[in-house]
PDB file of N, CA, C, O and CB in Angstrom:
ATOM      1  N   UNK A   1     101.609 121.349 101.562  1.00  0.00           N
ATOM      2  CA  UNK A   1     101.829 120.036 100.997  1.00  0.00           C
ATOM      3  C   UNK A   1     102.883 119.305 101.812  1.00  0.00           C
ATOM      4  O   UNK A   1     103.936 119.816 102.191  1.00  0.00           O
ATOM      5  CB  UNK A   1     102.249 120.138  99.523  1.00  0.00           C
ATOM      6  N   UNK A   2     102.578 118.328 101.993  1.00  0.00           N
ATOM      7  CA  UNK A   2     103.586 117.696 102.541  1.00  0.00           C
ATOM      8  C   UNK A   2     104.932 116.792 101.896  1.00  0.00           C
ATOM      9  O   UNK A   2     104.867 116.591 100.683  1.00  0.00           O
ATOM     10  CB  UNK A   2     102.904 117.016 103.237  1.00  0.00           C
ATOM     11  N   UNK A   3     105.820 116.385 102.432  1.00  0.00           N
ATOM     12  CA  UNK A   3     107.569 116.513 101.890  1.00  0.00           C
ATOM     13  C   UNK A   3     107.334 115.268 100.683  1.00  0.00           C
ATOM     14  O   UNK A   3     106.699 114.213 100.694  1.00  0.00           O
ATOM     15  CB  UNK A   3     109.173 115.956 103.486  1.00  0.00           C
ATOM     16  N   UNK A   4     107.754 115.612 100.175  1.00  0.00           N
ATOM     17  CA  UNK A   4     108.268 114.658  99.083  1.00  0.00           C
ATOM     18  C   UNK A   4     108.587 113.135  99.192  1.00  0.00           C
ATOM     19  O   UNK A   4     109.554 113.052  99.950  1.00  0.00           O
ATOM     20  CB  UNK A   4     109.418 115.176  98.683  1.00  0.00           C
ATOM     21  N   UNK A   5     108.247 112.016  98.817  1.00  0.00           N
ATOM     22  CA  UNK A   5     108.740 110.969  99.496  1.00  0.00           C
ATOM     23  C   UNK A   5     109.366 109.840  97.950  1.00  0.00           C
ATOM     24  O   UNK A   5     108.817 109.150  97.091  1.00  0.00           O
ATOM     25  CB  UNK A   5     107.293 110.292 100.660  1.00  0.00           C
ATOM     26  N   UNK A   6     111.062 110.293  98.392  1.00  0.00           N
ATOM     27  CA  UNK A   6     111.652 109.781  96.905  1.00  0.00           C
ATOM     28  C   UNK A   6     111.576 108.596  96.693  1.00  0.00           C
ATOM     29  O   UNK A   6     112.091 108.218  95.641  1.00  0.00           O
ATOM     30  CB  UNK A   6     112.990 109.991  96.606  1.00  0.00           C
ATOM     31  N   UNK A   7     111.033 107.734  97.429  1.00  0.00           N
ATOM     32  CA  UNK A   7     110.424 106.012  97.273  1.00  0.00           C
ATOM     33  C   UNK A   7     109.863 105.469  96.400  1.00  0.00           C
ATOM     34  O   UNK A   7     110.162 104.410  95.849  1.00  0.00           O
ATOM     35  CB  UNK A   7     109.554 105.588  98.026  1.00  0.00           C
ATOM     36  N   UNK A   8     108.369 106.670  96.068  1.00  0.00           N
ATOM     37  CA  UNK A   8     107.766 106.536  95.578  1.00  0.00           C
ATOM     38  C   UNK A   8     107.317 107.720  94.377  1.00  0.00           C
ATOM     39  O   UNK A   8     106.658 108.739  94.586  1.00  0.00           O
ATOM     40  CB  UNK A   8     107.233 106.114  96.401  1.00  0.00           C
ATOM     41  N   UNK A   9     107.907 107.234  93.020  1.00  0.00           N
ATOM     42  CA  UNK A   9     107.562 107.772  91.683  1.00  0.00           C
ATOM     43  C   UNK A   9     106.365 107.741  91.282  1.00  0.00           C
ATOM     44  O   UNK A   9     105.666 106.736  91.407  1.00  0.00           O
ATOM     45  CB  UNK A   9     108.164 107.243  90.759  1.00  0.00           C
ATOM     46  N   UNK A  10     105.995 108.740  90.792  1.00  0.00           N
ATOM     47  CA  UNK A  10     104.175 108.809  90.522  1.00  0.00           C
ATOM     48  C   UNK A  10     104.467 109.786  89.524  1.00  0.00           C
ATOM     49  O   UNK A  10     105.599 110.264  89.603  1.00  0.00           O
ATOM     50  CB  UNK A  10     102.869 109.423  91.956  1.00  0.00           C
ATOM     51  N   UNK A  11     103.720 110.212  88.587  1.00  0.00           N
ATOM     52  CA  UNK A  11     103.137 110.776  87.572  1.00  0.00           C
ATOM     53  C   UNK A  11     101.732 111.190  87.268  1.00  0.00           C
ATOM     54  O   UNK A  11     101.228 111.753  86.296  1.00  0.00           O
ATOM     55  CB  UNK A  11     103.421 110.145  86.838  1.00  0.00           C
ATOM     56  N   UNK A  12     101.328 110.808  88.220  1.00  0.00           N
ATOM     57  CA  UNK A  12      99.308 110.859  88.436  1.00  0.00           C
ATOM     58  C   UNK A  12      99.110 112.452  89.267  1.00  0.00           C
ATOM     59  O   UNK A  12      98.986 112.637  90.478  1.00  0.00           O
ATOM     60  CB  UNK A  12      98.442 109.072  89.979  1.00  0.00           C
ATOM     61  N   UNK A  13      99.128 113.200  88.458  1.00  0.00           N
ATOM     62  CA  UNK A  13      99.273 114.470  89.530  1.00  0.00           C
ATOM     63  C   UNK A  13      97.784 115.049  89.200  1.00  0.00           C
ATOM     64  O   UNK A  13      97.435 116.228  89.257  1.00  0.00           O
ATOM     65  CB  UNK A  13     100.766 115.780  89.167  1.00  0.00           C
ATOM     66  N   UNK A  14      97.103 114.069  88.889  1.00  0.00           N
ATOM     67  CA  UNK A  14      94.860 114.205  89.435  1.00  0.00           C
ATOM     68  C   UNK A  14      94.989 113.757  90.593  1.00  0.00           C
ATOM     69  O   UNK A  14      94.032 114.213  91.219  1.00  0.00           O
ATOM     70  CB  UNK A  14      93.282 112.970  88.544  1.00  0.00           C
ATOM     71  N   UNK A  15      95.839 112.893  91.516  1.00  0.00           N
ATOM     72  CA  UNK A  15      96.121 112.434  93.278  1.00  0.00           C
ATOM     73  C   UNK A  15      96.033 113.880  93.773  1.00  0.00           C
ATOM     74  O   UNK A  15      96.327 114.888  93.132  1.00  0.00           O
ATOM     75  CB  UNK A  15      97.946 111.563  93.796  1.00  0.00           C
ATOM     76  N   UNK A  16      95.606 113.807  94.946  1.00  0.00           N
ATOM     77  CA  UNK A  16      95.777 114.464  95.765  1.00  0.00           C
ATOM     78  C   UNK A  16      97.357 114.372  96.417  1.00  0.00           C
ATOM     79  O   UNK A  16      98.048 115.320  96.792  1.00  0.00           O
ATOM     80  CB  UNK A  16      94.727 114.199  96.492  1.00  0.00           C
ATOM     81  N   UNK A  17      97.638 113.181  96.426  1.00  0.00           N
ATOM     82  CA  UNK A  17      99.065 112.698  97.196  1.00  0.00           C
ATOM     83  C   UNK A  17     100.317 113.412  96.141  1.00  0.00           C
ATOM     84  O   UNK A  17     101.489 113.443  96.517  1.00  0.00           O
ATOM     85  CB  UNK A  17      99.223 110.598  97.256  1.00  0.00           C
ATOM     86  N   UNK A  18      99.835 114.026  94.650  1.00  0.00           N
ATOM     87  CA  UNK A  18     101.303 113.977  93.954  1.00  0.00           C
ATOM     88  C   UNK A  18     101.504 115.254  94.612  1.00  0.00           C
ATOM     89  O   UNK A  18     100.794 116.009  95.277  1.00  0.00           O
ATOM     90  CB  UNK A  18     101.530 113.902  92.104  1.00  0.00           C
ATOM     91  N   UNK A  19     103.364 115.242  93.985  1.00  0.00           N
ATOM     92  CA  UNK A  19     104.247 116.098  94.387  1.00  0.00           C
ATOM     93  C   UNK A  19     103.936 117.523  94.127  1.00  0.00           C
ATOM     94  O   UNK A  19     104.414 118.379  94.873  1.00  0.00           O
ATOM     95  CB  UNK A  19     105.379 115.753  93.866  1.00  0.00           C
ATOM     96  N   UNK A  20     103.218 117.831  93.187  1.00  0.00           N
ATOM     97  CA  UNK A  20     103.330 118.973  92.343  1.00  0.00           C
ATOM     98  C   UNK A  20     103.941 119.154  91.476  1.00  0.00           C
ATOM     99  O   UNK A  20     103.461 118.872  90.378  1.00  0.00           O
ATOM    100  CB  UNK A  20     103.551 119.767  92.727  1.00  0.00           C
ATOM    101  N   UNK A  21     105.315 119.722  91.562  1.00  0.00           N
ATOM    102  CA  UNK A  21     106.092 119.886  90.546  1.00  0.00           C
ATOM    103  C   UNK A  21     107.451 119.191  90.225  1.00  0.00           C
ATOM    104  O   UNK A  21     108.433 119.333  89.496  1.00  0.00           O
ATOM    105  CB  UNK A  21     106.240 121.014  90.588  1.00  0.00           C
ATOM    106  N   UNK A  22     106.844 118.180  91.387  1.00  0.00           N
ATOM    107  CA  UNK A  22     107.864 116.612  91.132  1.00  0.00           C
ATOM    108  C   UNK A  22     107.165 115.770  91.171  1.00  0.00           C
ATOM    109  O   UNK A  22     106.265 115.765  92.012  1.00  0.00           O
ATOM    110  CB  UNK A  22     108.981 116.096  92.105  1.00  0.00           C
ATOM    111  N   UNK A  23     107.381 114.384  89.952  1.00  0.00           N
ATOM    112  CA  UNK A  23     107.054 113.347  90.182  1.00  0.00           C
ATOM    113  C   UNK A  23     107.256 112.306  90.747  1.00  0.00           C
ATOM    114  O   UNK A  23     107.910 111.300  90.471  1.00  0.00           O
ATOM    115  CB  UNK A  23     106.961 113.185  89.687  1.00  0.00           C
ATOM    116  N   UNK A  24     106.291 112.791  92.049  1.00  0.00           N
ATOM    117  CA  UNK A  24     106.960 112.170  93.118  1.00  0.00           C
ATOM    118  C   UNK A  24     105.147 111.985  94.636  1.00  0.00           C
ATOM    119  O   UNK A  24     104.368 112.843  95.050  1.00  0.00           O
ATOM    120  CB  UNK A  24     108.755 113.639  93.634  1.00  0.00           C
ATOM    121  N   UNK A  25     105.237 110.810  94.862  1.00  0.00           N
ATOM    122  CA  UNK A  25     104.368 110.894  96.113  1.00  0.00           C
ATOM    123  C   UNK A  25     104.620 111.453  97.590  1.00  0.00           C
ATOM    124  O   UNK A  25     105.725 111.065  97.968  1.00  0.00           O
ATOM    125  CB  UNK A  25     104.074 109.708  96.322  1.00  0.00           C
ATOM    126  N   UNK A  26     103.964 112.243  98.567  1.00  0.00           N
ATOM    127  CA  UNK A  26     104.041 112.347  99.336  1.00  0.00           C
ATOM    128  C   UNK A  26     103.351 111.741 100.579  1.00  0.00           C
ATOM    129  O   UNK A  26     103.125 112.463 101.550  1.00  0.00           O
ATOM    130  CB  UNK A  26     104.111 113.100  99.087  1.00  0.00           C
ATOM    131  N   UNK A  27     103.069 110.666 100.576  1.00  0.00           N
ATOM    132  CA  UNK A  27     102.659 109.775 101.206  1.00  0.00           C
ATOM    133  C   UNK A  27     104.095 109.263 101.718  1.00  0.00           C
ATOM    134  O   UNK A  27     105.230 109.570 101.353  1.00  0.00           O
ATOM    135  CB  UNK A  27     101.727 108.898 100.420  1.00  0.00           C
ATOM    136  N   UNK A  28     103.501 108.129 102.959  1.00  0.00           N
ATOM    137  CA  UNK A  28     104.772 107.469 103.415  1.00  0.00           C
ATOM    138  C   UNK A  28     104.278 106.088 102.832  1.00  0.00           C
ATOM    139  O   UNK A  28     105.188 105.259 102.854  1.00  0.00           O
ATOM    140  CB  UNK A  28     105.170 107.540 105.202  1.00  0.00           C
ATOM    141  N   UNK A  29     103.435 105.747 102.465  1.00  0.00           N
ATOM    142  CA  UNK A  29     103.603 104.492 101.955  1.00  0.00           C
ATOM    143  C   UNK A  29     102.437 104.450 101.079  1.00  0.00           C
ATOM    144  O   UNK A  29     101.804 105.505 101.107  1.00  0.00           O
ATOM    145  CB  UNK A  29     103.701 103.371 102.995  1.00  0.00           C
ATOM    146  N   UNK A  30     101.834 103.314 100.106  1.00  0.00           N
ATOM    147  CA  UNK A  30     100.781 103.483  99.212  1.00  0.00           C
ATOM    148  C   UNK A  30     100.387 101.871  99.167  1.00  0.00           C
ATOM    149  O   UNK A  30     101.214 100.999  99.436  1.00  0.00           O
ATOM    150  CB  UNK A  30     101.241 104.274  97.699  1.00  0.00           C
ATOM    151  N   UNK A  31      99.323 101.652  98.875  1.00  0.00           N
ATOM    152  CA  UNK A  31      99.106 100.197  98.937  1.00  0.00           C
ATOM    153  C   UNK A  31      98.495 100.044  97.197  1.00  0.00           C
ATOM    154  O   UNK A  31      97.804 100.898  96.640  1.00  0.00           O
ATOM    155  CB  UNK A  31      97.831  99.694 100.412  1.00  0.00           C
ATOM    156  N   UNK A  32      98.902  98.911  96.656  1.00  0.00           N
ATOM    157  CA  UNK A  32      98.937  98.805  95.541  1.00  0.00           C
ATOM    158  C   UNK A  32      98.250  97.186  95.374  1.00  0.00           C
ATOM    159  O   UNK A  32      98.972  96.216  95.604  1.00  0.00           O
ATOM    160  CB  UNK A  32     100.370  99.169  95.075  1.00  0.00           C
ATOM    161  N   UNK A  33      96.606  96.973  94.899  1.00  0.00           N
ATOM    162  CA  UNK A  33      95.958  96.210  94.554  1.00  0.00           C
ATOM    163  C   UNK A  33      96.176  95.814  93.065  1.00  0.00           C
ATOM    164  O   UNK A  33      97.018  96.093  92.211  1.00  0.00           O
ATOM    165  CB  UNK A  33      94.889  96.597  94.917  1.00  0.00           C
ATOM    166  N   UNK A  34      95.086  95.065  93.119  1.00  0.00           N
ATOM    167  CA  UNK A  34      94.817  94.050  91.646  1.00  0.00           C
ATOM    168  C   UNK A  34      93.726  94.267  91.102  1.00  0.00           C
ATOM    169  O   UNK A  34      92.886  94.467  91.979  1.00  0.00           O
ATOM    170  CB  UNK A  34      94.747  92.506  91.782  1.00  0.00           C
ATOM    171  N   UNK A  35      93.065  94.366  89.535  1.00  0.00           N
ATOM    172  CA  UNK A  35      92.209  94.860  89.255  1.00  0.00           C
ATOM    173  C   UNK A  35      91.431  93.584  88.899  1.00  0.00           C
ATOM    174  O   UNK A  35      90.214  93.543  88.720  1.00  0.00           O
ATOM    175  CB  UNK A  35      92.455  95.881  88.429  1.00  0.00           C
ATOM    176  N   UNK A  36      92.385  92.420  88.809  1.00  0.00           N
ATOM    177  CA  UNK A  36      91.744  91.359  88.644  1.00  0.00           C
ATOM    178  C   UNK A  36      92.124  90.281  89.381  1.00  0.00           C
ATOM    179  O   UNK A  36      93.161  90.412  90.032  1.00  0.00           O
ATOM    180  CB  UNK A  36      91.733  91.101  87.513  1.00  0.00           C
ATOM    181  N   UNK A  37      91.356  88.923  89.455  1.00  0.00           N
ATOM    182  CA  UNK A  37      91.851  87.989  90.287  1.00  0.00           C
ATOM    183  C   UNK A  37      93.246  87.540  90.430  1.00  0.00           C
ATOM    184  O   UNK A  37      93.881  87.428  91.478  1.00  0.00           O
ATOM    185  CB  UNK A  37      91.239  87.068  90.054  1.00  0.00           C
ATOM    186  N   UNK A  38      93.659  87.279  89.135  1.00  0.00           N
ATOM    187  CA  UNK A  38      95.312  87.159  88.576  1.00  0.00           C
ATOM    188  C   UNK A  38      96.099  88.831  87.615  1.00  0.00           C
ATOM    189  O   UNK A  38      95.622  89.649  86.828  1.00  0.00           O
ATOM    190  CB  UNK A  38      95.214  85.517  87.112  1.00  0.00           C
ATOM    191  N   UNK A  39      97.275  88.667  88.170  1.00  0.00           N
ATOM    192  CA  UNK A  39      97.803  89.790  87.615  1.00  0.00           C
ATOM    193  C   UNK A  39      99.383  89.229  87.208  1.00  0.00           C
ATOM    194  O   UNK A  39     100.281  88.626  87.796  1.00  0.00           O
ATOM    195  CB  UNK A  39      97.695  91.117  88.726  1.00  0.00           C
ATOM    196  N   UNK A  40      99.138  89.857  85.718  1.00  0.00           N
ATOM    197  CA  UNK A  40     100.321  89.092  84.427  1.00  0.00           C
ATOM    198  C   UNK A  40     100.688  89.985  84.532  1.00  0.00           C
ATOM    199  O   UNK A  40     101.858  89.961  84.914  1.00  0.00           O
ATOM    200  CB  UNK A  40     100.170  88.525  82.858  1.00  0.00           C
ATOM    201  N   UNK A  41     100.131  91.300  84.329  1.00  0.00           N
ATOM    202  CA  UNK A  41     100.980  92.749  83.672  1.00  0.00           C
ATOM    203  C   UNK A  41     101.056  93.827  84.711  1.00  0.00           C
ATOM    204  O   UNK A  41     100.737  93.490  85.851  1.00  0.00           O
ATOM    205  CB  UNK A  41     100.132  93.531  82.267  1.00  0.00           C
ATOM    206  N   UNK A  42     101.388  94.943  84.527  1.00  0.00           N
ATOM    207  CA  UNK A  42     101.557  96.028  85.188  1.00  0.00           C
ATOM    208  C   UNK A  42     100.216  96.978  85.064  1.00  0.00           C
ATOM    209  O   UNK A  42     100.200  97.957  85.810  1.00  0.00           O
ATOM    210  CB  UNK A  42     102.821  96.635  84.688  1.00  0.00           C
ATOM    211  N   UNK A  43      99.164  96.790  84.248  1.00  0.00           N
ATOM    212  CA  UNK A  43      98.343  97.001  83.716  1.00  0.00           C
ATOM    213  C   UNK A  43      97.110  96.225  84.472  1.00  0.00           C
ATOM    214  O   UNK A  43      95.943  96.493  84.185  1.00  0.00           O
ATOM    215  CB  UNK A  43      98.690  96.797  82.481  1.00  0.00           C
ATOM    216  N   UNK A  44      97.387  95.435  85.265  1.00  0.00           N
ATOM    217  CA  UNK A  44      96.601  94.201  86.188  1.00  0.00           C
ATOM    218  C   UNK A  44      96.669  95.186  87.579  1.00  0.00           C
ATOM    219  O   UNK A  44      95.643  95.163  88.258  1.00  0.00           O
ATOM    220  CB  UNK A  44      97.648  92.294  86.363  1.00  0.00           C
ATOM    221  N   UNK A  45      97.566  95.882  87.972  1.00  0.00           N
ATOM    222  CA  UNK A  45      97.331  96.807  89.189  1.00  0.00           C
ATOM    223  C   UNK A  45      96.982  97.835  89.416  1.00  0.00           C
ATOM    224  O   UNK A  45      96.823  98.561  88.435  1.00  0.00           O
ATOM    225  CB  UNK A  45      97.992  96.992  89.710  1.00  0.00           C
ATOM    226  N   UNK A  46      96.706  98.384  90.712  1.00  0.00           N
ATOM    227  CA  UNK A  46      96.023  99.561  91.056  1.00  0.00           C
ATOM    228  C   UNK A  46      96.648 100.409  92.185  1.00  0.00           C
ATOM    229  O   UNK A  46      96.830  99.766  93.219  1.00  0.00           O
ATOM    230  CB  UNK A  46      94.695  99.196  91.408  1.00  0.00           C
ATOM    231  N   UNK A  47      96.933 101.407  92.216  1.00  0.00           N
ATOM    232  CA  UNK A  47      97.295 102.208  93.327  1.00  0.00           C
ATOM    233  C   UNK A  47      96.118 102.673  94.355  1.00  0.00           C
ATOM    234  O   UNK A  47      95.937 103.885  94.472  1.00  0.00           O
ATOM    235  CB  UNK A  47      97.959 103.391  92.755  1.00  0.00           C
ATOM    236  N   UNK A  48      95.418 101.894  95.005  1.00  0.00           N
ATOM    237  CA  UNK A  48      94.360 101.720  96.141  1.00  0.00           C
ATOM    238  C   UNK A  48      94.721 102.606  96.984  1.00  0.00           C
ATOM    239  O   UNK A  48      94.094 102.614  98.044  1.00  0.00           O
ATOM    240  CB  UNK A  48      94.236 100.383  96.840  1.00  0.00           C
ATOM    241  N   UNK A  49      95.954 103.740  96.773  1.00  0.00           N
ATOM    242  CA  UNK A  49      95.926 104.739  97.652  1.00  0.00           C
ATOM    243  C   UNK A  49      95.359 106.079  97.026  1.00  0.00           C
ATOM    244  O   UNK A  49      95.046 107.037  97.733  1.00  0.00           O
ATOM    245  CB  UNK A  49      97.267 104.882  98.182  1.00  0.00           C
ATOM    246  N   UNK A  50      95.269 106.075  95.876  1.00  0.00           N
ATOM    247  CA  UNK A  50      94.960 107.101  95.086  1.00  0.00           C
ATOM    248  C   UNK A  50      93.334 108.048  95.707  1.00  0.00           C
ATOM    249  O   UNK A  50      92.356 107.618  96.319  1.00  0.00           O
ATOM    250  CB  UNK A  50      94.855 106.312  93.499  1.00  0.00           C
ATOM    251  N   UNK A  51      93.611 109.186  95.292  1.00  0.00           N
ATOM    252  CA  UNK A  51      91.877 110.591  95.825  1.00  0.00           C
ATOM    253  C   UNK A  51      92.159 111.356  94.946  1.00  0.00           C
ATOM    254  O   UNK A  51      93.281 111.802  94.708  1.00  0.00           O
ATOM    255  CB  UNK A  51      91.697 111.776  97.607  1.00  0.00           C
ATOM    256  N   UNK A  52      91.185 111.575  94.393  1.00  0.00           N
ATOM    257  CA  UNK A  52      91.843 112.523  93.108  1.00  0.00           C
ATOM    258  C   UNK A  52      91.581 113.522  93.859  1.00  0.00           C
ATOM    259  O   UNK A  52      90.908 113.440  94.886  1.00  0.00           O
ATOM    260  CB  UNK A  52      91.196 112.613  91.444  1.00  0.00           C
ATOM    261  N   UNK A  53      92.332 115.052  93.201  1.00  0.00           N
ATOM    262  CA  UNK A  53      92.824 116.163  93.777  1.00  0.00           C
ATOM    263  C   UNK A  53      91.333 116.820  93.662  1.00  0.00           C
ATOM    264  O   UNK A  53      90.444 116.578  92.845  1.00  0.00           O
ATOM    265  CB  UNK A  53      94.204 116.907  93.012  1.00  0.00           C
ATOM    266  N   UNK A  54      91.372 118.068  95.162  1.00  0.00           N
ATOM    267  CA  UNK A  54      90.078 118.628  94.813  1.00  0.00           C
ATOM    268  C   UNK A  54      90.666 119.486  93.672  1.00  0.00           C
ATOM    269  O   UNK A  54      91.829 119.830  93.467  1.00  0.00           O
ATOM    270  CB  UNK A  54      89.223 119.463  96.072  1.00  0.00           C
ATOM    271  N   UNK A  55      89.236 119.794  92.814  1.00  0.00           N
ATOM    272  CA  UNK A  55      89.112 120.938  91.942  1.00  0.00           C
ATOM    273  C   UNK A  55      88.913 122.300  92.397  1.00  0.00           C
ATOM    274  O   UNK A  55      88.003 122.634  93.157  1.00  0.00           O
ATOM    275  CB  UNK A  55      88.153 120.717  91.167  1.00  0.00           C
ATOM    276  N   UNK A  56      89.797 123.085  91.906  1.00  0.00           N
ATOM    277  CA  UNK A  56      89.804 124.404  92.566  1.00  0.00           C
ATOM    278  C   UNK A  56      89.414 125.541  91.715  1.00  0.00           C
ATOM    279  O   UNK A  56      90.090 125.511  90.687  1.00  0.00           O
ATOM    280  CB  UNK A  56      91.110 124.684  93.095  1.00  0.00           C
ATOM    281  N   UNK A  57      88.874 126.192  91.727  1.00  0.00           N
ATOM    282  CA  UNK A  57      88.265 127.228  90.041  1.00  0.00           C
ATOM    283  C   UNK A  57      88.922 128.349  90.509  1.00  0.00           C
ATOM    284  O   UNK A  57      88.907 129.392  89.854  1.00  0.00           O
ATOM    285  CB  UNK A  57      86.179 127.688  89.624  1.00  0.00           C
TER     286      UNK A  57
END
């Protein structure tokens, strides 16, 4: 896995990018869209960097 990057707080640990056992991204940067034309809320965006994690059995 690669290092921790304390920039960026995440909690989505279905990413492939989360920390593991920190909430935390390891990416160096993340690009963050709009789900709609206009965005009021925090709830209006998207983390467009997101892959969800493979499944491992």
């Amino acid at each position: 896995m690669s290092e921790v990057n304390s920039s960026i707080e995440c909690i989505v640990s279905e990413c492939r990018y989360h920390a593991g056992n920190k909430d935390y991204c390891t990416l160096e940067k993340i690009r963050v869209g709009k789900t709609d034309s206009f965005s009021s809320t925090s709830a209006d965006t998207d983390c467009e960097s997101f892959i969800v994690k493979d499944k491992t059995f």
